[in-house]
Structure formats: structure tokens, C-alpha cells
N, C-alpha and C positions, 0 to 999 in steps of 0.2 A: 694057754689061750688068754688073749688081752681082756678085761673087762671095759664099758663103757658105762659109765651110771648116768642115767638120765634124771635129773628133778625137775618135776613139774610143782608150786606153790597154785595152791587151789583156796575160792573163796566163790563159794554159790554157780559151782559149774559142773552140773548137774545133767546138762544136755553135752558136755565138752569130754568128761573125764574118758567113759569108754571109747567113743571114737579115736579120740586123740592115743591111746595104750594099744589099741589095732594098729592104727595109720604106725605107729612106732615098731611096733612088732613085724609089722609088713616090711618095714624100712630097712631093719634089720636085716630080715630074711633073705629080699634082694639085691640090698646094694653091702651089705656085712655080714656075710655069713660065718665069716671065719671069727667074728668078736661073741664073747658073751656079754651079754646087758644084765642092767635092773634097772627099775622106775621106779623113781622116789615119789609118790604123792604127799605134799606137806600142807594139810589144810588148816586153814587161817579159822574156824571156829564156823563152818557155815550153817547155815539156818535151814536148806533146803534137803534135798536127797543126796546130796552130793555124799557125805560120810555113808550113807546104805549102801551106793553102788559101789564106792571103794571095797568097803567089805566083802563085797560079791566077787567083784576083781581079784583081790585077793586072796579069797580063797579060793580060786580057780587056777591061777597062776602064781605060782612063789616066788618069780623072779619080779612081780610088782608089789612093792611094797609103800606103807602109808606111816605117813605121822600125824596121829592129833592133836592140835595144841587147844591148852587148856579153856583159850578165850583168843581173839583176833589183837594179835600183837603187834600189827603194822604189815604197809609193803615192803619195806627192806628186812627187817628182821628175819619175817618166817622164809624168804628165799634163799639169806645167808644161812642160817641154822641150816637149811635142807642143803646144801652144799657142806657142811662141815659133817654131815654122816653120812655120805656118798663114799664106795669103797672101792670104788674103779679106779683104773688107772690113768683114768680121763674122765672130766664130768661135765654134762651139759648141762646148763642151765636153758628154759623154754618155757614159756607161757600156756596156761593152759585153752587156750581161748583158739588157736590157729593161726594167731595174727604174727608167728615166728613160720613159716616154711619147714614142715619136716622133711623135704629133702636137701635139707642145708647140713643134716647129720652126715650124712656120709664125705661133704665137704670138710669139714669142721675136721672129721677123723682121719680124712687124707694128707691136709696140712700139717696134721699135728706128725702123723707120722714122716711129714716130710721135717722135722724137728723142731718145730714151735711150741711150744709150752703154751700159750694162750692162743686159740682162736675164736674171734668175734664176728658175729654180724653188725654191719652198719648198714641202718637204712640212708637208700639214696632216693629213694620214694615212697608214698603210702599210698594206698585207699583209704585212709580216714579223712576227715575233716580237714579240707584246704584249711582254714583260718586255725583250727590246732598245730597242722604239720605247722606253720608259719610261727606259730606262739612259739612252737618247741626249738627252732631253728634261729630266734632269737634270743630264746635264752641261753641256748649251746653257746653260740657265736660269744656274748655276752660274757656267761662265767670263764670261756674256753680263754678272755681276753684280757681278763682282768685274776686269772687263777695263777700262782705260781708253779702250778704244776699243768703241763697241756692236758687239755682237758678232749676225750674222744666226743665227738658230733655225731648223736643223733644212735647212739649206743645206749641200750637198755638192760644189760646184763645179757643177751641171748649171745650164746661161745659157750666156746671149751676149755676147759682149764685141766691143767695137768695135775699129778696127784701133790705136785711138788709145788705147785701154788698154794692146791689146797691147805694143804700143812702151814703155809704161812698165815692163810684166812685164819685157822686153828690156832695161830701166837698169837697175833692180835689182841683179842680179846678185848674191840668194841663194842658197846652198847650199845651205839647208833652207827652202824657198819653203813657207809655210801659205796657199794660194791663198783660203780661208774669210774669214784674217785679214786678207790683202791686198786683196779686196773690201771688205771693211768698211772698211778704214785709209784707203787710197788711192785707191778706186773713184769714179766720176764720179755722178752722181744718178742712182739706180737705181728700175727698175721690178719686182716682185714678183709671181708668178704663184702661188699656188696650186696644188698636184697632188697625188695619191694616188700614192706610191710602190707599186709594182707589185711579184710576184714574181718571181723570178728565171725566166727562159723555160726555160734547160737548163744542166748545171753544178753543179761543188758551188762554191761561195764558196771565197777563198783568205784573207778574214779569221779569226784566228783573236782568242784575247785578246791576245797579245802584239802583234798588230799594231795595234789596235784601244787598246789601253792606251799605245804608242807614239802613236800620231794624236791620243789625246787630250791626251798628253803635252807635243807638241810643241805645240799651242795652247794649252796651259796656261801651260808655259813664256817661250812668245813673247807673250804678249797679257796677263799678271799678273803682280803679284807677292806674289800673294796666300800665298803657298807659305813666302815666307821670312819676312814680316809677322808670320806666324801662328807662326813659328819665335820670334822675340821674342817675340810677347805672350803665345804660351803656356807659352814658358821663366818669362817673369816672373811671369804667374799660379802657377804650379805651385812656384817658388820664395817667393812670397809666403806659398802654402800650407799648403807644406815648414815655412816658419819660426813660423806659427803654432801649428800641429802640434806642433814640437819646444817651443815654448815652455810649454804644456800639460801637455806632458811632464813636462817640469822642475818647472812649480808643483804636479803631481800627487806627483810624488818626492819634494819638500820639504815636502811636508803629510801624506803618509801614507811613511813614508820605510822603515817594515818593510812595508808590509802591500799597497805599488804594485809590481808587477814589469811590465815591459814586455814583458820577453821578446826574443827575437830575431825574431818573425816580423813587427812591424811593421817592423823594418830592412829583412830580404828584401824584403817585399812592395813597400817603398819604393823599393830600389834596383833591383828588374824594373822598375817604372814608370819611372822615373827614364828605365832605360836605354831602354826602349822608345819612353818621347817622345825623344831623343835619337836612335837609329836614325832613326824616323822622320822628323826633320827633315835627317838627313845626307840621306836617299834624296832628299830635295825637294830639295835643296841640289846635289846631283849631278848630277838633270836640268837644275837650270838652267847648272851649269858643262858636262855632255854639250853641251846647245844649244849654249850660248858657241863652247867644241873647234871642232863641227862648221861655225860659223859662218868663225871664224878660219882652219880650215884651207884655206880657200876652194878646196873639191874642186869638177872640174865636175860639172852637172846627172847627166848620162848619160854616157858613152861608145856612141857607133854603131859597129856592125859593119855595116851594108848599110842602103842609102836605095834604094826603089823608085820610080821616074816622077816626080823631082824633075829640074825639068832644072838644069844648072850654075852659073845665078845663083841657085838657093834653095838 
């Protein structure tokens, strides 16, 4: 009998975790009977009841199992990690919140059997926030155009992956894993699904902008370099400028030489701009040497504090 492992990445979802291990369980039952599961819970360090009812979970049912990590290690980390100790022969990756569709699993495990090694969801609509769907559809578009690798639109990790992908996430061995970018780069021939992003069942979100400006960061950084390109050309453009400008200057001085005064406010005004495209292109410059840092220092994924119903070869 095939297994399917499911990983759910959990942070302060506390009103999400049992419904969502039902609703999964039910899924199974009548659209997969013939698969065996397990449910990976990997929570990010949360503050609320969410580790209690896991525990509860877990020990009612052995085929749901949990990882604690030692402290909140990020959004990408603790999702990769909980994929890399997944021991099915397909693993989904899903949000704990509802905002992925669980009847997209039994999609997910039809394709694969029709022999796909990856299957994803792509959202083609939400129910969240018009002016976020809009943000996120111009950043896709954006990195998708300027990446040298095509970049998937509007793709958040929700898919299936084969155990043979798996094992490649396993070589790896990133620090700073962009699972987005890594399908794109390294993924096997992938099939595309379609879906409506959903809203949140219960819960506030724990994105805010800095995490959300981080994420997009980090695929910015890892998959362009559009960042530093644009540090040249627009250095050179603006110095090009600069020197016509100032040349202007001069023939204007030498032709009316009592009657042109410049004044000091074209200097200011020049040298705020000046310095503002220059901040600006340090901050670009920064995140790609942050990535570098964090790449180099080659910190692990996670640290675990407690593994629940793993037995001692996983």
C-alpha cells in the first residue's frame, strides 16, 4: 500500500490544527481509501495551545505525527525541514489555516499517479485582499521576468512531490531553502492545478510586511540580479545626466556670465538624489550579501526540541 505524507507547518493555530487532521482524515477515507497517510505537524515555536492539542492528537492517533522546534525559525525553513522527514511516497505540502483546498489531495495523487513527480497548486483567484492578490501578482510577474530561471506565478509551496524530489531537497543542504525557486530550478516535469485560494477558516495571520518583504526578498535575491544590474545602469544613466547638466551649466555661465546665477538649490536638490539613488542601491547590495552571510554560515534548517510517533529509524 502507497503512503501519502501530508505536512502541515503550524504557528499559533490553535482553532486550525484539529479540524484541519479531520477534514484530512475524512479526505482520505472517501476519495483514498486504498492510500495509507501520516500528518506531519511542524510547529514554528507557538505561544498559544496549539503544541497541547497536537499532543492530544497524537496521542489518539499514531499516524499524526508532530515536530517541535526549539524556537520560530522562519517561514521557509520549518516547511522545508517538515518535508525532508516526510516517509511517503509522495508528500504534500498545505497550509494549516484552509486557505489551500483539501480536496485538491485527491487531485494532487491522481496526477502523480498519472506520472508526474511534482504536482502544484496555482492560485488563479483568492478571497483575500484585492490589493495584496494585486501586490503578489506583480511581484510574481516582476521576478518571473527578470529571473533566469521561470519563475511559477502565484505558487506557494501547496503540491505534491515525489519521494524522488524529496531526496534531492535532502542533497541540497540550504540554509536559506526558496522551495518556489527550487521547484522551478530543479523540479522534475510538473503538472498545474488550478484553484481559488480560500480564506482563512480561524486565526489572525502571522504575516505581517516585514515578513512578507523578507520572502519576497529572499526570491529576489536568490533567483536575479536584477538588483545590482540596475545599480550600474542607473549609476551610469544618472551620471551621464549629471554631466550634461553640469555642461549646460557652464555654457549658460560663459554666455550670460553677470545675468545666470545658479544658485545653491540645484546642488542640494542634486546631491539628495544623488545620495538617495546610492542608499538605495547599498540596501540592494546588502540583501544580496545578507543571502550570501546566511548561505555561508551554513546554520541548520531547525533545531528540534520533541518528535512525536516517529519511530527511531526516521
Amino acid at each position: 500500500m502507497k503512503k501519502i505524507s501530508i505536512v502541515v507547518p503550524t504557528y499559533n493555530e490553535e482553532e486550525n490544527v484539529k479540524p484541519l487532521s479531520e477534514a484530512i482524515i475524512e479526505e482520505f477515507q472517501k476519495s483514498l481509501p486504498e492510500y495509507d497517510y501520516e500528518i506531519i505537524f511542524i510547529d514554528n515555536d507557538s505561544q498559544d495551545n496549539t503544541r497541547a492539542i497536537l499532543r492530544a492528537m497524537t496521542s489518539e492517533n499514531k499516524k499524526i505525527k508532530a515536530i517541535f522546534n526549539a524556537k520560530n525559525f522562519g517561514q521557509f525553513n520549518s516547511p522545508y525541514y517538515g518535508l525532508l522527514q516526510s516517509t511517503g511516497d509522495a508528500t504534500i505540502l498545505m497550509c494549516a489555516d484552509f486557505q489551500d483546498p483539501i480536496d485538491m489531495v485527491p487531485k494532487f495523487v491522481h496526477e502523480w499517479e498519472n506520472g508526474y513527480r511534482i504536482v502544484i497548486g496555482q492560485k488563479v483567484t483568492s478571497k483575500e485582499n484585492k490589493f495584496m492578490y494585486w501586490a503578489r501578482s506583480v511581484y510574481y510577474k516582476t521576478i518571473k521576468k527578470y529571473s533566469d530561471v521561470e519563475q511559477i506565478e502565484h505558487f506557494t509551496g501547496f503540491g505534491l512531490y515525489d519521494k524522488d524530489f524529496i531526496n534531492v531537497l535532502r542533497e541540497l543542504k540550504d540554509p536559506t531553502p526558496f522551495l518556489r525557486g527550487i521547484v522551478a530550478e530543479l523540479g522534475y516535469k510538473r503538472k498545474e492545478i488550478p484553484y481559488e485560494q480560500q480564506l482563512r477558516r480561524a486565526g489572525k495571520t502571522s504575516n505581517n510586511f516585514y515578513r512578507l518583504f523578507d520572502a519576497a526578498m529572499l526570491g529576489f535575491t536568490s533567483y536575479t540580479k536584477v538588483g545590482l544590474r540596475m545599480a550600474t545602469f542607473v549609476g551610469a544613466g544618472v551620471a551621464f545626466i549629471s554631466f550634461i547638466i553640469a555642461l549646460i551649466y557652464l555654457v549658460l555661465k560663459l554666455i550670460y556670465w553677470d545675468r545666470f546665477v545658479a544658485g545653491t538649490a540645484p546642488i542640494i536638490i542634486g546631491m539628495f538624489f544623488l545620495g538617495s539613488i546610492q542608499l538605495l542601491f547599498l540596501g540592494f547590495m546588502g540583501e544580496y550579501v545578507l543571502s550570501m552571510n546566511q548561505r555561508i554560515m551554513n546554520r541548520p534548517l531547525v533545531i528540534e526540541e520533541e518528535r512525536i510517533n516517529f519511530d527511531d529509524n526516521e
